[in-house]
BANU-92949 format. One record per residue (C-alpha): residue in one letter; z, y, x negated. Coordinates in steps of 0.1 Angstrom, whole numbers, plus 5000, padded with zeros to 4 digits. Example, Ala and Ser with C-alpha at 12.3 -4.5 7.8 and 13.67 -1.06 7.14 Angstrom:
BEGIN
 kolse   up north east
     a 5078  4955 4877
     s 5071  4989 4863
***
This chain:
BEGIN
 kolse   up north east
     x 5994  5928 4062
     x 6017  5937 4086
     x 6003  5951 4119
     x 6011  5986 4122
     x 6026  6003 4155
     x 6002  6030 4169
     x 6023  6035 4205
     x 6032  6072 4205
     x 6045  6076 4241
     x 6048  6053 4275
     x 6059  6062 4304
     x 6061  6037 4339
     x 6067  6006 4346
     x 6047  5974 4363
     x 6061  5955 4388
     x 6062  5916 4378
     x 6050  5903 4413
     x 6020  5924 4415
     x 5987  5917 4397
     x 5979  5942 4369
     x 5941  5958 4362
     x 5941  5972 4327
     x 5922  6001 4313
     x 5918  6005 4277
     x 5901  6041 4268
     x 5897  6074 4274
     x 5918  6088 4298
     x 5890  6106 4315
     x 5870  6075 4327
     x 5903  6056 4340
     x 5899  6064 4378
     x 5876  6036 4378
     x 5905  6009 4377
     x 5921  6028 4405
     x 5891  6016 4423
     x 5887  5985 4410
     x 5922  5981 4422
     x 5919  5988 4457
     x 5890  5962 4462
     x 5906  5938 4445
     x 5938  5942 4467
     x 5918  5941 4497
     x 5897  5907 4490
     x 5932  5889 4479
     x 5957  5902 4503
     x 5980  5909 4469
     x 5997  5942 4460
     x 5976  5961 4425
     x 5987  5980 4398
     x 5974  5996 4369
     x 5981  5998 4334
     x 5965  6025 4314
     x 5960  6021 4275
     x 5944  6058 4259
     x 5944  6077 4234
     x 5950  6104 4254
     x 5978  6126 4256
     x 5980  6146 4289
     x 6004  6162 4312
     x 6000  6143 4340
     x 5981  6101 4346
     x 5977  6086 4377
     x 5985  6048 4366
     x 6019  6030 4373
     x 6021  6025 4331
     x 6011  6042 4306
     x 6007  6036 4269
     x 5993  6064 4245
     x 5976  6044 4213
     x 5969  6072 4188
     x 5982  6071 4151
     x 5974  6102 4135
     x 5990  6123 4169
     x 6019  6094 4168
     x 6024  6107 4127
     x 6017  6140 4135
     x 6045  6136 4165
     x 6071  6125 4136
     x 6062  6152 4109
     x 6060  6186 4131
     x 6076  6178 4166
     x 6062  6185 4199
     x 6031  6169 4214
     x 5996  6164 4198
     x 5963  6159 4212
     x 5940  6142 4184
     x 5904  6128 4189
     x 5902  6091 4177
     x 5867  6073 4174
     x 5859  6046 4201
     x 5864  6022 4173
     x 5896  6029 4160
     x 5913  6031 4189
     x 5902  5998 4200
     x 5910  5988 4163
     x 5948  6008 4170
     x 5954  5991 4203
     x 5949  5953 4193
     x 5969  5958 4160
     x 5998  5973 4181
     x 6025  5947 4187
     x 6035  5969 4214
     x 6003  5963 4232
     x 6000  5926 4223
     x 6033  5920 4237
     x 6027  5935 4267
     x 5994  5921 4271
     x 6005  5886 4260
     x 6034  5892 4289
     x 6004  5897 4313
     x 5987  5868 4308
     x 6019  5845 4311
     x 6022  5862 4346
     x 5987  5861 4359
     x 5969  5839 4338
     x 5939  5861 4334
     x 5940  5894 4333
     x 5910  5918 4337
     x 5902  5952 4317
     x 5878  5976 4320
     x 5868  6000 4288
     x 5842  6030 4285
     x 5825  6009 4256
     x 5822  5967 4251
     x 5831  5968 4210
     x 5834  5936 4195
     x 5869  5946 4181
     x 5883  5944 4216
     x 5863  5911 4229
     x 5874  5895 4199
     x 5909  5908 4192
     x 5929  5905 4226
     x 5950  5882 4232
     x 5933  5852 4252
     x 5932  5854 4289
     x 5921  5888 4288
     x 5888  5898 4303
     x 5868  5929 4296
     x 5846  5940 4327
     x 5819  5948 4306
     x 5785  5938 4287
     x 5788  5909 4257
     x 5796  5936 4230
     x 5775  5922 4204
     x 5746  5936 4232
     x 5763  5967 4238
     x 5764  5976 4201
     x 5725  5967 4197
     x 5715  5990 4226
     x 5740  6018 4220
     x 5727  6016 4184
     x 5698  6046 4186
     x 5668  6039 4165
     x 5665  6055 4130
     x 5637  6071 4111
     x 5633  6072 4072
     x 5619  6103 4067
     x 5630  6136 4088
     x 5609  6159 4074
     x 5579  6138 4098
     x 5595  6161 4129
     x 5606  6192 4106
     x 5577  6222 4101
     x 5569  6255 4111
     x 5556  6246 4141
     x 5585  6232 4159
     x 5619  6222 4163
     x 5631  6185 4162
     x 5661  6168 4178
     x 5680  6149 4151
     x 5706  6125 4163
     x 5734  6101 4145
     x 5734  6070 4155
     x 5761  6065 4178
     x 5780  6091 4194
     x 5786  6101 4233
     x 5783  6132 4251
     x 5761  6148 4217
     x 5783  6147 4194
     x 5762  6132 4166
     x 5733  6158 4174
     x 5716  6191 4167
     x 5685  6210 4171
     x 5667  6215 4139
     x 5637  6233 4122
     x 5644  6229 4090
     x 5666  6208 4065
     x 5694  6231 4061
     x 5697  6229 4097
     x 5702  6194 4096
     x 5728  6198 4070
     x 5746  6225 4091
     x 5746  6206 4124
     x 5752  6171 4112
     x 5783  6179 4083
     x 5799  6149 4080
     x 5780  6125 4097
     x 5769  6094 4083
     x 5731  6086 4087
     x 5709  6071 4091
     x 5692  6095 4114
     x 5664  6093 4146
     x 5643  6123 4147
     x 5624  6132 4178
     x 5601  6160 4182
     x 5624  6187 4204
     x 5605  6186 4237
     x 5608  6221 4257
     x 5619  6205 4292
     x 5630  6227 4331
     x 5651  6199 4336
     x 5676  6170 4317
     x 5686  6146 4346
     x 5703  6116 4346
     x 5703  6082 4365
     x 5734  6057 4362
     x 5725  6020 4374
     x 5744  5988 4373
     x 5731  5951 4360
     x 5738  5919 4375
     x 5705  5899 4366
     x 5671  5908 4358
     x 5666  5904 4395
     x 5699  5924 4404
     x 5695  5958 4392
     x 5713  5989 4412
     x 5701  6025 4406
     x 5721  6052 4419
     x 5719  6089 4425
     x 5698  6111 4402
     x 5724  6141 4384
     x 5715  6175 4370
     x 5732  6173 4333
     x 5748  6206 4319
     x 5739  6212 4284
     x 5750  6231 4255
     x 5721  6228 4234
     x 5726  6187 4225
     x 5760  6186 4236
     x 5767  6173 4275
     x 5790  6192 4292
     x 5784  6182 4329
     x 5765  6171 4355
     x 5762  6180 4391
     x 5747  6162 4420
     x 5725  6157 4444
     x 5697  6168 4420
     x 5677  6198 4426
     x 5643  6178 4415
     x 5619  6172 4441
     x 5622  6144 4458
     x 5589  6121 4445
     x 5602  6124 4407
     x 5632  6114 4420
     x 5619  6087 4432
     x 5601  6083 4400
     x 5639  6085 4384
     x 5655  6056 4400
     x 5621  6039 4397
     x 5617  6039 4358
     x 5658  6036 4356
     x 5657  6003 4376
     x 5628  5993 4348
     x 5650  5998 4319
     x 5679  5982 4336
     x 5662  5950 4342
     x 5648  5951 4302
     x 5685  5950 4295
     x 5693  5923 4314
     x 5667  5899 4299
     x 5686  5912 4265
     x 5720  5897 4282
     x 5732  5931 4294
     x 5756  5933 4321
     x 5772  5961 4337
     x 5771  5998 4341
     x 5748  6020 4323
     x 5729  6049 4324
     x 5698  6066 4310
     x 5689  6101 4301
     x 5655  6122 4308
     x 5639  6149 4306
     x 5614  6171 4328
     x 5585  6192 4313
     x 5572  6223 4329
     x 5547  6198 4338
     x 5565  6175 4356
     x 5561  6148 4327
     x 5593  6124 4326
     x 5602  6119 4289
     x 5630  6089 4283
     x 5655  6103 4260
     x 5681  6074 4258
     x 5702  6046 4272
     x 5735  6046 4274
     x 5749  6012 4273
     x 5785  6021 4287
     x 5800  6036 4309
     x 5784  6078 4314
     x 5808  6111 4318
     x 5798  6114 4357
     x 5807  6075 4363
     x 5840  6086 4384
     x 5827  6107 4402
     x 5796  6091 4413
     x 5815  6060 4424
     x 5838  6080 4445
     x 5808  6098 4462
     x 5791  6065 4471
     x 5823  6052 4483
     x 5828  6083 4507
     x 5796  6077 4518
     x 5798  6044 4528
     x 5833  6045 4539
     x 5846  6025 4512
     x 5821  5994 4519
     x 5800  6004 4484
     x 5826  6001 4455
     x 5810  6004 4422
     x 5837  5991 4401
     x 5839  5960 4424
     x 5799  5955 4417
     x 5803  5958 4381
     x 5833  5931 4382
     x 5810  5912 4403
     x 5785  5910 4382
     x 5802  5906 4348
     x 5819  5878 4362
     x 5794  5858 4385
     x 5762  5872 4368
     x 5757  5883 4405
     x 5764  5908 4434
     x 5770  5881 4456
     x 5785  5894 4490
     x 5783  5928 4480
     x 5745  5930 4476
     x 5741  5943 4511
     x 5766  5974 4494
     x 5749  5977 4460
     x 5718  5986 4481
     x 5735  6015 4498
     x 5749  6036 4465
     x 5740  6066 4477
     x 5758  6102 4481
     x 5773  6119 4512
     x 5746  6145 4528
     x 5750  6175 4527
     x 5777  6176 4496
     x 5776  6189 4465
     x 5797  6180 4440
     x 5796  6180 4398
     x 5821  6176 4366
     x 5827  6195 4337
     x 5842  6193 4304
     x 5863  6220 4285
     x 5856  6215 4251
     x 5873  6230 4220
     x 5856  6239 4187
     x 5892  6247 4170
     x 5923  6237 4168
     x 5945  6255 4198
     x 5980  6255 4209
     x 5983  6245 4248
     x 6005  6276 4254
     x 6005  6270 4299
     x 6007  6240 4324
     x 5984  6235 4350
     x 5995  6223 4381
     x 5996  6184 4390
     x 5964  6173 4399
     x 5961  6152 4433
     x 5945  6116 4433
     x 5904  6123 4421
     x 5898  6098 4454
     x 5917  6129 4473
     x 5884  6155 4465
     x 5858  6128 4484
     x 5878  6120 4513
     x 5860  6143 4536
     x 5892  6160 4546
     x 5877  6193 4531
     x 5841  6208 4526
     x 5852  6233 4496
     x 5876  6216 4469
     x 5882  6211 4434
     x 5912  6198 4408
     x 5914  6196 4371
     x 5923  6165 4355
     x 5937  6151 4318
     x 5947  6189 4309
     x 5973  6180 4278
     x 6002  6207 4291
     x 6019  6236 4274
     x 6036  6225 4240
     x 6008  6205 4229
     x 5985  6210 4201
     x 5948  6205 4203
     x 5932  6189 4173
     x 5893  6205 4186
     x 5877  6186 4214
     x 5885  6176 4249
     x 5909  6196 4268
     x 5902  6192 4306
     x 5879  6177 4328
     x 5870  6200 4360
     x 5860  6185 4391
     x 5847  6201 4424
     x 5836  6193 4457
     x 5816  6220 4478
     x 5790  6224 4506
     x 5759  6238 4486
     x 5753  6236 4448
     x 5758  6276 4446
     x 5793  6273 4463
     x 5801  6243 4433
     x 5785  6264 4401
     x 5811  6292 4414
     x 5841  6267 4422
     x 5837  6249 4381
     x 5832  6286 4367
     x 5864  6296 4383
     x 5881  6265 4372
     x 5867  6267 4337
     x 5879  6303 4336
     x 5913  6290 4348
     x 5914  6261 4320
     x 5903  6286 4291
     x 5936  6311 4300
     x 5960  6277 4290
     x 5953  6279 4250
     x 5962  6305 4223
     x 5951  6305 4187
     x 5967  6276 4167
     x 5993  6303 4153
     x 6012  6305 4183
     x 6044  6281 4174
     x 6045  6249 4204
     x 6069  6225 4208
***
């Protein structure tokens, strides 16, 4: 059958003498290659560029090319006119972009160019390792170890968890951010909160926790393990909105964080794994540390945490430069001495959140362009925030992501106040789906 054409919208152009760093995915996590970029300019002495392949419509990228890979907002484009922003499974996408000829053609381009040519994804899937064009390099675990990991253990009966004398946390098994999760104390609940979803399940008895931090890391070797900053998550109920750092915890269960992080992260890498990940907790009014998950991919607070650690080491600790490190030389090699320093700046605060849609809404105002992310953790100011991947006036919102809010501020008081205001600001851009765009 004849490959069909997902492309809905480019925009840019790459310059044939520079090399090109690819990422495929959500637009959200792209800032990474931005950084991979600059370290790999600086160790050859070559001019970067990047190429951004999402599913993501939005008003404004920050890639020298663009390609938007979605085919029900491409159809959707053709039928009704104006923009539209639709959520597309991990899996699909990948399944879109290497079925495009768009994409293989430029990819294909790429290679003749340079070779080899590296991308970085949120997820390894083994529908991208095994259906780009040769010569291109995912930075990224073997997917087939990915998949096992991000695979969450099942249980047969759900009614174990389920009684009158308390809740249980049922969860799909896959699914980022909680979207394949709900609270439950009963059956119909289950029904209610997981419509739709396909099973099995993993039931967990609902654990009544003060706290829900989490601890990103990055594998080179079982030996090789870096742990960074512990984050405070924002929840709605299952769902992650957020995070904010440094943590409020005190400073031994910290400790006790990047301790039992660093332990899970080296279990992965006896399993193969190699890369970023990051694993969820949770604090009892105890002080009890109860593992939730891994995630085995990249984690919503990934950008921002690598531009803090940057900052704070004036560029010497590059996180997307460790992870390319050790994907490709099972190593951190000369950057070992910076993998040991991924830490925050002192005395800043700083935390992103997600503006999420239940419903379908029309994007009836524009938000101004957003600076460079790198811009907010420069130093230049103590008090600063942007929001980024808002999709623009004229653009329908099929439910889900509409903007992601980032802030920079001097106490975590002063940052709480600076996302609320943003949020605030973000919510005033959407009408009910009646009102006519585009």
């Amino acid at each position: 059958m004849e490959n069909v054409e997902a492309v809905c919208h480019r925009e840019g152009t790459l310059d044939p003498s520079a090399e090109t760093l690819v990422w495929i995915g959500k637009v959200r996590s792209a800032p990474l290659i931005a950084l991979l970029a600059e370290a790999v300019a600086a160790r050859t002495g070559r001019p970067t560029q990047t190429l951004l392949v999402t599913p993501d419509r939005v008003a404004h990228y920050h890639a020298d090319a663009v390609v938007v890979v979605n085919a029900e907002a491409g159809r959707l484009e053709a039928l009704e006119g104006g923009r539209h922003k639709v959520p597309v499974r991990e899996p699909d996408f990948y399944a879109q972009v290497v079925e495009s000829p768009t994409c293989r053609r430029l990819l294909e381009d790429l290679v003749a160019r340079q070779a080899e040519v590296w991308a970085n994804t949120f997820a390894s899937h083994p529908i991208l390792s095994e259906g780009l064009p040769d010569g291109v390099r995912l930075i990224g675990p073997p997917a087939d170890v990915a998949l096992w990991l991000n695979h969450k253990p099942t249980a047969l009966a759900a009614a174990r968890w389920i009684n009158e004398e308390g809740a249980a946390y049922v969860a799909g098994p896959t699914g980022t951010s909680g979207s394949q999760s709900c609270f439950a104390r009963s059956e119909a609940d289950v029904f209610e909160g997981l419509a739709g979803r396909d099973g099995p399940f993993l039931v967990q008895p609902h654990v009544e926790a003060v706290a829900s931090p989490s601890v990103i890391g990055c594998v080179a070797n079982p030996k090789e393990v870096l742990v960074g900053p512990v984050a405070d998550q924002v929840l709605e109920g299952p769902r992650w909105l957020g995070c904010h750092l440094p943590s409020e915890l005190p400073e031994p269960l910290q400790a006790e964080l990047r301790r039992l992080t660093a332990r899970v992260g080296r279990a992965m890498a006896e399993e193969g794994y190699r890369g970023i990940f990051g694993c969820d907790w949770l604090v009892t009014p105890e002080e009890r540390l109860w593992f939730v998950e891994v995630n085995a991919r990249k984690v919503g607070s990934v950008v921002e945490v690598a531009l803090a650690c940057r900052w704070a080491t004036d560029g010497a600790c590059n996180l997307a430069a460790l992870e390319m490190a050790a994907v490709r030389d099972g190593t951190f090699g000369p950057l070992a001495g910076a993998a040991r320093s991924l830490r925050t700046p002192p005395g800043v605060h700083f935390g992103v959140e997600f503006v999420k849609e239940r419903r379908r809404v029309a994007v009836v105002h524009d938000l101004p362009a957003p600076p460079p992310e790198a811009d907010l953790f420069a130093g230049q100011r103590p008090a600063d925030g942007a929001v980024f991947d808002h999709p623009g006036a004229g653009t329908l919102l099929h439910k889900g992501f509409l903007a992601r809010l980032v802030a920079v501020a001097e106490s975590r008081g002063a940052l709480v106040s600076l996302l609320a205001e943003q949020r605030r600001y973000v919510e005033a851009t959407v009408a009910e789906e009646a009102v006519r765009v585009g």
